[in-house]
C-alpha positions as CSV (number, residue, x, y, z in Angstrom):
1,X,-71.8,14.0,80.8
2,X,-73.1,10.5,80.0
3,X,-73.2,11.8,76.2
4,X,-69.2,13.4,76.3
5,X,-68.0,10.3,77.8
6,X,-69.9,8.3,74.5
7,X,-68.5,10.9,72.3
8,X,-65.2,10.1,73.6
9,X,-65.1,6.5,73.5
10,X,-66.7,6.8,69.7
11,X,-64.2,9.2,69.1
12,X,-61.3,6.9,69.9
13,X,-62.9,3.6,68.3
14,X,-62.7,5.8,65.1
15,X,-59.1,7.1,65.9
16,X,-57.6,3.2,66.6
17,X,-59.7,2.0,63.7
18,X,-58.7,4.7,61.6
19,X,-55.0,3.9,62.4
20,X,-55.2,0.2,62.0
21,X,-56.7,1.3,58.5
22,X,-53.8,3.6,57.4
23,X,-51.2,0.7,58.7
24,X,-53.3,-2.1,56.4
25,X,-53.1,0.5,53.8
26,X,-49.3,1.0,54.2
27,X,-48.3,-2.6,53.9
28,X,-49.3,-2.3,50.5
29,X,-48.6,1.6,49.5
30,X,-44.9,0.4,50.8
31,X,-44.9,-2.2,47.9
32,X,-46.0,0.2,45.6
33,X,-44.3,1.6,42.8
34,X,-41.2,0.9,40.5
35,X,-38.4,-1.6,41.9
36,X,-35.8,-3.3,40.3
37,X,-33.7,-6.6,40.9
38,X,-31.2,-8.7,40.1
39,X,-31.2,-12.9,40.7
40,X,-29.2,-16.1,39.9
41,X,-29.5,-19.9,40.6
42,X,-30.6,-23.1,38.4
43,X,-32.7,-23.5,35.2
44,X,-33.6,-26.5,33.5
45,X,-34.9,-27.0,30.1
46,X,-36.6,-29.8,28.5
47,X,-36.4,-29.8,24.4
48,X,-39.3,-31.0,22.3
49,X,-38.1,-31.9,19.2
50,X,-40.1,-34.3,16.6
51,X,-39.4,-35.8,13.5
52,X,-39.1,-34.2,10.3
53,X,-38.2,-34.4,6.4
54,X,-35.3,-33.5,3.9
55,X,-34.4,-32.1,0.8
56,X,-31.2,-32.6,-0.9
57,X,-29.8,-30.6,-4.0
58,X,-28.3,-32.9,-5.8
59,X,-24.2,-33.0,-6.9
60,X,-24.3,-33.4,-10.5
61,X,-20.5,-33.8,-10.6
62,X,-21.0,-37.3,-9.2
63,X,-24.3,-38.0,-10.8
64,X,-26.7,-37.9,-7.7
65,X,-29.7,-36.2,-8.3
66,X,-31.8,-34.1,-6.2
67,X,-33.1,-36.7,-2.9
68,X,-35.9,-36.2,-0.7
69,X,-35.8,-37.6,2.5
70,X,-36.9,-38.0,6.3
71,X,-34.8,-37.8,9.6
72,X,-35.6,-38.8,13.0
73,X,-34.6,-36.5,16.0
74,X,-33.9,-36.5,20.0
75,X,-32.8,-33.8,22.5
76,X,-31.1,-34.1,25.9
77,X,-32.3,-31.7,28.8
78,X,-30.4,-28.6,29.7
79,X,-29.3,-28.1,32.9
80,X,-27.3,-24.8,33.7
81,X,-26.8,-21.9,35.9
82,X,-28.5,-19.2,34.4
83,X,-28.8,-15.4,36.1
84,X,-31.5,-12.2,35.2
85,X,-32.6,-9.2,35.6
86,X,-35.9,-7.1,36.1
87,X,-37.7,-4.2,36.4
88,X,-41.2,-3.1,37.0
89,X,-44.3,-1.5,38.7
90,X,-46.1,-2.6,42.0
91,X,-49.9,-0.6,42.1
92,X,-51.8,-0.7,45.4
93,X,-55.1,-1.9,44.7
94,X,-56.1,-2.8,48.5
95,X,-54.9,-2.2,52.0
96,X,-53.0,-5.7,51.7
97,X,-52.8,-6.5,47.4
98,X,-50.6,-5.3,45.0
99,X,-51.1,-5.7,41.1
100,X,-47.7,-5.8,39.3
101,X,-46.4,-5.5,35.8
102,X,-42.6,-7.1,35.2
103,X,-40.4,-7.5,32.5
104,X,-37.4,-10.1,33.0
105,X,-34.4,-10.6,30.8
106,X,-32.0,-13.3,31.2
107,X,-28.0,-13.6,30.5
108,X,-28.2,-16.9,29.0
109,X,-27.8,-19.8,29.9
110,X,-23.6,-20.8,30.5
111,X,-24.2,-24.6,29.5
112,X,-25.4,-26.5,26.9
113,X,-27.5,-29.5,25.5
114,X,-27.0,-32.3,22.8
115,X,-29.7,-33.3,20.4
116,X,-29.2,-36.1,17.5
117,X,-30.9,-36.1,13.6
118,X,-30.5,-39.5,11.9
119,X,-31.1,-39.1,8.1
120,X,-32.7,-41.3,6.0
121,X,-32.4,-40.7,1.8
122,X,-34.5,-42.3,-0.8
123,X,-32.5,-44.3,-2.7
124,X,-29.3,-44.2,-0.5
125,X,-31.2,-45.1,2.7
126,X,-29.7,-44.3,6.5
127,X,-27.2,-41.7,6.4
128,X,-24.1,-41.0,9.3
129,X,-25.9,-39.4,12.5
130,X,-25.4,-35.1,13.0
131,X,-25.0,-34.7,16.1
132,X,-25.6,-31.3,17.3
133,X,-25.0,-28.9,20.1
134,X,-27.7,-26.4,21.3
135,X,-27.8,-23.2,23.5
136,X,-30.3,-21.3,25.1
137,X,-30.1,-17.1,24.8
138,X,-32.4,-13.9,24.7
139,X,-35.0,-15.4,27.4
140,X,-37.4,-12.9,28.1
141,X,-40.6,-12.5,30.1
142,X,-43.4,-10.3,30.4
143,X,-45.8,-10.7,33.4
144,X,-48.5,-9.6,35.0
145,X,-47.8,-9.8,39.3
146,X,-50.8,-10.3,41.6
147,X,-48.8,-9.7,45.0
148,X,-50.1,-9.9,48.8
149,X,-48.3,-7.6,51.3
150,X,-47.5,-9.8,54.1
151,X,-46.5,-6.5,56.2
152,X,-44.1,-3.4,55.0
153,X,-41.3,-5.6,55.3
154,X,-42.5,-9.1,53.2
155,X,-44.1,-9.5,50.4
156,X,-45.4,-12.7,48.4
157,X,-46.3,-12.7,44.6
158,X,-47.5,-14.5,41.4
159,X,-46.6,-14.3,38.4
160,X,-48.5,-15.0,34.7
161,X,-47.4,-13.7,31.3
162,X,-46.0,-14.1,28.0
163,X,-42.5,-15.5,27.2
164,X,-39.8,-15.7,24.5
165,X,-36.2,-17.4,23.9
166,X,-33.9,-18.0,21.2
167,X,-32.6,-21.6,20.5
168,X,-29.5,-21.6,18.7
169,X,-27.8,-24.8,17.4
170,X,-24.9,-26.1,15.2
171,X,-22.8,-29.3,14.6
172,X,-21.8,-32.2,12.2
173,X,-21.7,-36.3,11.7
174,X,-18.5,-37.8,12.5
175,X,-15.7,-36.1,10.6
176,X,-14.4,-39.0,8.7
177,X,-18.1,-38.8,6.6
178,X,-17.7,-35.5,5.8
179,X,-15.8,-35.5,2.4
180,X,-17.6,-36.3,-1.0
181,X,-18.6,-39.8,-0.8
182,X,-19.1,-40.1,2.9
183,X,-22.8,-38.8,3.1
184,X,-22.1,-37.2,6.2
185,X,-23.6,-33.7,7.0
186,X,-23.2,-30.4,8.6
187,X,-25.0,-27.4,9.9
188,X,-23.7,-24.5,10.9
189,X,-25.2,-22.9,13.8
190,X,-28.6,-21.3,12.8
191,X,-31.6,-20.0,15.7
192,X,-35.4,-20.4,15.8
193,X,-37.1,-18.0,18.2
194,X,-39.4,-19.8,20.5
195,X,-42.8,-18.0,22.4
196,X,-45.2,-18.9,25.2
197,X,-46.5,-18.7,28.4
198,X,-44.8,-18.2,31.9
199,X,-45.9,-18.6,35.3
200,X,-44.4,-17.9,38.7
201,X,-44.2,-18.0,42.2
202,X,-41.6,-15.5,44.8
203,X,-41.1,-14.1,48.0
204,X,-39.9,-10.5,48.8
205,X,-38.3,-9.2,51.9
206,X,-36.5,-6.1,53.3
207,X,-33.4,-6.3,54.9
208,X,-32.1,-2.7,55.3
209,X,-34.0,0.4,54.0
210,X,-35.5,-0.4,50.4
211,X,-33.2,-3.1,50.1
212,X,-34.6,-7.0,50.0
213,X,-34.0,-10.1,48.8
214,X,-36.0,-12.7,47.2
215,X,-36.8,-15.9,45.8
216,X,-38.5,-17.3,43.2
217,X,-39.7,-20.6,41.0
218,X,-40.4,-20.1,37.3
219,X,-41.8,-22.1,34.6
220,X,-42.3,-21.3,31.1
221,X,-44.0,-23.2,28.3
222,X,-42.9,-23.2,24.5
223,X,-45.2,-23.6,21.6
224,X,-44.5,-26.0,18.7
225,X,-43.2,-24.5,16.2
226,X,-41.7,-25.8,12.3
227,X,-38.4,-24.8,11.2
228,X,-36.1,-25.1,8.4
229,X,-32.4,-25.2,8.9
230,X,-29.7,-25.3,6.4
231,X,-27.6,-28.9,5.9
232,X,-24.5,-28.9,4.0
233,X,-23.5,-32.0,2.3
234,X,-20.8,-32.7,0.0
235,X,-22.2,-35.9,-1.2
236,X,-25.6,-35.1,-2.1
237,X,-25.4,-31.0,-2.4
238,X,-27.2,-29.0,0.1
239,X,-30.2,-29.1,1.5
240,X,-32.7,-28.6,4.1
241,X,-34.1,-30.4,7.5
242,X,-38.0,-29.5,8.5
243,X,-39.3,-30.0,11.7
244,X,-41.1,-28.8,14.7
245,X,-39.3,-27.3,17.7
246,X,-40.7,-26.7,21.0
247,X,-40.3,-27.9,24.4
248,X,-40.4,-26.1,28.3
249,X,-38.3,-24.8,31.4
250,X,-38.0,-23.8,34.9
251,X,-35.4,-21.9,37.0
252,X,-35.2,-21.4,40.9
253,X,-33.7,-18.0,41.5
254,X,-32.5,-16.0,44.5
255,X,-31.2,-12.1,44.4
256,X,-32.0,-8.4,45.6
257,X,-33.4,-5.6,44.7
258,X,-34.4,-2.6,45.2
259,X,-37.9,-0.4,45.6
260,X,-38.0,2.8,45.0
């Protein structure tokens, strides 16, 4: 009797433990699998921009010959609403951790920044300022999601990866420099595609069915890199500014989505 009454009592250790077990296992098996979601808010991005040189064609109708030169350059930071979308795969890997793979895409950005190139010419010396107008588009990210299921209902998540965006920009020196004589330039709007690294942080919870919300901080990182863009210059023929182009970024987003 003394041995049934020991078999019992093992028997429903085993049965509580064995359901504690399968709800651990659930918290993350309910995180599990493909979800998508859309989010909005506030991004901000900081332009690294450096100095650079020049390369002038020459007009041989007014006898100016081909002119090297340098140019200084500055940026203003963007700040702008910005709004994206993503999709992706939660897998189980323990009763309570998830291991993600997500792929973001951004709308754009709906404002813009201002950024400044002051030429300098051999032989001519300090030209008029282009001042220049710059835009943010095709932000993208690729990340890897460690995740830790809170419960079924709230999950929280990192977020490490590879990231890309094209900067686009275009403008001119004061119009009065413009015509032949004036040494003002132009250039009309050109892109350089920008890569790095991204990192994040967000928060996941249901609010009816397979619905949730979330929120989330994002920072991305952009690598150097040297560009040539295309001056015009009636003056002095056209020619071509080269310089490095860089710089980094962060958004604080809020949305819903959906797991299926």
């Amino acid at each position: 009797m003394k041995k049934l009454q020991i078999s019992a009592l093992a028997l429903a250790l085993m049965s509580i433990a064995s359901g504690s077990a399968m709800a651990q296992s659930n918290d993350a098996q309910s995180w599990s699998g493909v979800y998508a979601q859309a989010k909005a808010g506030y991004a901000s991005f900081n332009p690294s921009v450096g100095n650079g040189t020049l390369a002038f064609s020459g007009n041989p109708s007014i006898n100016i010959p081909a002119l090297p030169g340098t140019y200084t350059a500055s940026a203003s930071t963007l700040n702008t609403a910005t709004a994206a979308i993503d999709v992706g795969y939660n897998f189980a890997i323990d009763s309570d951790k998830l291991l993600g793979i997500g792929l973001s895409y951004y709308t754009g950005a709906t404002g813009s920044g201002n950024a400044t190139m002051n030429p300098t010419l051999a032989v001519l010396g300090a030209g008029p300022a282009v001042n220049l107008n710059y835009q943010l588009k095709n932000l993208w990210a690729i990340t890897l999601q460690p995740g830790w299921a809170l419960d079924k209902d709230r999950l929280l998540y990192a977020k490490v990866g590879y990231t890309g965006v094209t900067l686009g920009a275009s403008g001119n020196s004061n119009a009065a420099t413009l015509g032949v004589g004036g040494s003002g330039s132009s250039v009309a709007y050109q892109t350089v595609n920008l890569s790095g690294y991204a990192l994040g942080v967000g928060y996941k919870q249901i609010f009816s069915g397979s619905w949730y919300w979330l929120a989330e901080a994002n920072y991305g990182g952009f690598s150097n890199k040297t560009a040539t863009l295309n001056v015009q210059n009636k003056t002095v023929g056209n020619g071509t500014a080269t310089g490095t182009f860089g710089g980094s970024g962060m958004d604080f987003l809020v949305g819903v989505g959906y797991r299926f």
